[in-house]
C-alpha positions in Angstrom: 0.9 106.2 46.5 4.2 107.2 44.8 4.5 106.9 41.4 6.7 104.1 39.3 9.8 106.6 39.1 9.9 107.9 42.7 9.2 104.4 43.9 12.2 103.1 42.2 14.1 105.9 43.1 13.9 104.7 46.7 15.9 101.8 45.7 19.8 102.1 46.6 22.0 104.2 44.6 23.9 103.0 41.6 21.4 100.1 41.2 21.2 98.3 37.8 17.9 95.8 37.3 17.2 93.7 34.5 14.1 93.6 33.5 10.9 94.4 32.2 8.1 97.2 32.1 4.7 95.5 32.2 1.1 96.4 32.7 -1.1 94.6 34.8 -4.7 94.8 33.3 -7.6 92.9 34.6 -5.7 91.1 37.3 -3.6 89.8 34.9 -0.7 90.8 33.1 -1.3 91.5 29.6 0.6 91.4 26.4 2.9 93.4 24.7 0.9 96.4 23.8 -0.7 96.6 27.7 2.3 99.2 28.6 1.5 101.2 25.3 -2.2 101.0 25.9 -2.0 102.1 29.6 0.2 104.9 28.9 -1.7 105.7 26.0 -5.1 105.8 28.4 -3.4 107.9 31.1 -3.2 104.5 33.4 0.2 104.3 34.7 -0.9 103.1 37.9 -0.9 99.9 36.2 2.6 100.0 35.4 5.3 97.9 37.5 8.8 96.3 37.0 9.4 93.0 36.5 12.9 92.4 37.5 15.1 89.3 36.1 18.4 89.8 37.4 20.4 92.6 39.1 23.3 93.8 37.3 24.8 96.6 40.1 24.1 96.9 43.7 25.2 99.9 45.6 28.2 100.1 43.1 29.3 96.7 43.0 29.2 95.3 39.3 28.0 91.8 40.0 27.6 90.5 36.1 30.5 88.1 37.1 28.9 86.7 39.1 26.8 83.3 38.8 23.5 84.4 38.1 22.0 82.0 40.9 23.9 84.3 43.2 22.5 87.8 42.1 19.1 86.3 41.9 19.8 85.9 45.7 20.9 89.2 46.0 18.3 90.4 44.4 15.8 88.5 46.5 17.2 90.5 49.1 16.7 93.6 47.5 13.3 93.2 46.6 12.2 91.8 50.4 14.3 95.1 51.5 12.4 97.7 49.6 9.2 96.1 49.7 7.9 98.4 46.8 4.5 97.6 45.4 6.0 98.2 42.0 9.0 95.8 41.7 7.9 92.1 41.3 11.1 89.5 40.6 11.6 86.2 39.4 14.1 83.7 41.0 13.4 81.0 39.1 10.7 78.0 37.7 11.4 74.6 38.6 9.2 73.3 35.9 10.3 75.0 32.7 7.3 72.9 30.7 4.8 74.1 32.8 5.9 78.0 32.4 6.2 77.3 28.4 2.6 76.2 28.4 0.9 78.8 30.9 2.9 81.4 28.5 2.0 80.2 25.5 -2.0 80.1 26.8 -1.5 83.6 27.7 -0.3 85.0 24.7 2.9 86.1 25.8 5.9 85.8 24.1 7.7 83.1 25.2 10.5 81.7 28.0 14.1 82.7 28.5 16.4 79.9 29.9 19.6 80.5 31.7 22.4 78.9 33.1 22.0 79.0 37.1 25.9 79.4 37.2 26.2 81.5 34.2 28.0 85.2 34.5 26.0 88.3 32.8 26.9 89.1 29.1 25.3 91.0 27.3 24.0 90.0 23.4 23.3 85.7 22.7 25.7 83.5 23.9 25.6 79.4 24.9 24.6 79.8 28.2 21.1 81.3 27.6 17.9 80.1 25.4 15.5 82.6 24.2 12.4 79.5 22.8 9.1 82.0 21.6 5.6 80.5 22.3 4.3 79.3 19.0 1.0 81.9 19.0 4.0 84.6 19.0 6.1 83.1 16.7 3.3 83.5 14.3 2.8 87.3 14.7 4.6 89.7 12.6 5.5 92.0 15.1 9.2 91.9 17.2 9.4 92.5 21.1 11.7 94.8 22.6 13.3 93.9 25.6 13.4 96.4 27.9 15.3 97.2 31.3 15.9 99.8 34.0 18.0 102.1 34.7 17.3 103.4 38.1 20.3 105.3 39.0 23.6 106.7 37.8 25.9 103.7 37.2 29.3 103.0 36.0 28.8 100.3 33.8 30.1 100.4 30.1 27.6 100.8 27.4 24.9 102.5 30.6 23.0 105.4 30.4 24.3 108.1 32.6 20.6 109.4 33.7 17.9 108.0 35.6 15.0 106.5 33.8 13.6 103.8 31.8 15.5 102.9 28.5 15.6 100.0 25.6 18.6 97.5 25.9 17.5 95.6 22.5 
């Protein structure tokens, strides 16, 4: 089985996800020290991407579009390369229901975005970061984290492959 890297790799070029790195441990995945206690362990089998939106396909820059339409697109990207590492999320009809099963699991909270909202980076109106309350109470902060699987030509992206902080 490849590795998280060379899996991703296979992905096509110029490819921007948004997303995050998690660890799934115990058939679940865990909270936001499982990445740092799996790569800590030597355990980075446990490690996969789970993707939000898609930023760049193939070179096109698709932030203007609505996000309703790349989560499509990147539907279709995920059925494509079928990679044991890349999960997705298209969507929750019931936002109660997530905020509840996230809150029982410890995680940090929901994110709520506009179905025909354009890509922007940093806070604006047309997204709604709410924090489970068992977070809220913890001292620590969460970084946000997305991938960078190729070369793009997006402003403010890295210029090498990899896995990098965007907050």
């Amino acid at each position: 089985m490849l590795g998280l890297v060379e899996e991703l790799k296979t992905l096509p070029d110029r490819c921007v996800l948004n997303g995050e790195l998690v660890a799934d441990e115990d058939d679940r995945l865990g909270d936001v020290f499982s990445v740092a206690r799996a790569i800590a362990a030597g355990k980075c089998h446990l490690l996969s991407v789970m993707a939000f939106d898609l930023l760049v396909c193939e070179g096109e820059d698709l932030r203007r579009m609505p996000l309703i339409d790349r989560k499509a697109l990147l539907n279709e990207l995920a059925e494509r390369a079928n990679l044991p590492c890349l999960s997705y999320v298209l969507g929750f009809v019931d936002g109660d229901v997530l905020f509840e099963t996230m809150d029982k699991l410890g995680h940090e909270g929901v994110v709520s975005k506009r179905t025909s909202s354009k890509y922007r980076s940093g806070r604006t109106r047309d997204w709604l970061k709410i924090k489970t309350p068992v977070v809220s109470r913890k001292w620590w902060k969460f970084p946000v984290s997305a991938l960078r699987a190729c070369e793009v030509s997006v402003p403010q992206a890295a210029r090498s492959r990899g896995i990098g902080s965007m907050g």
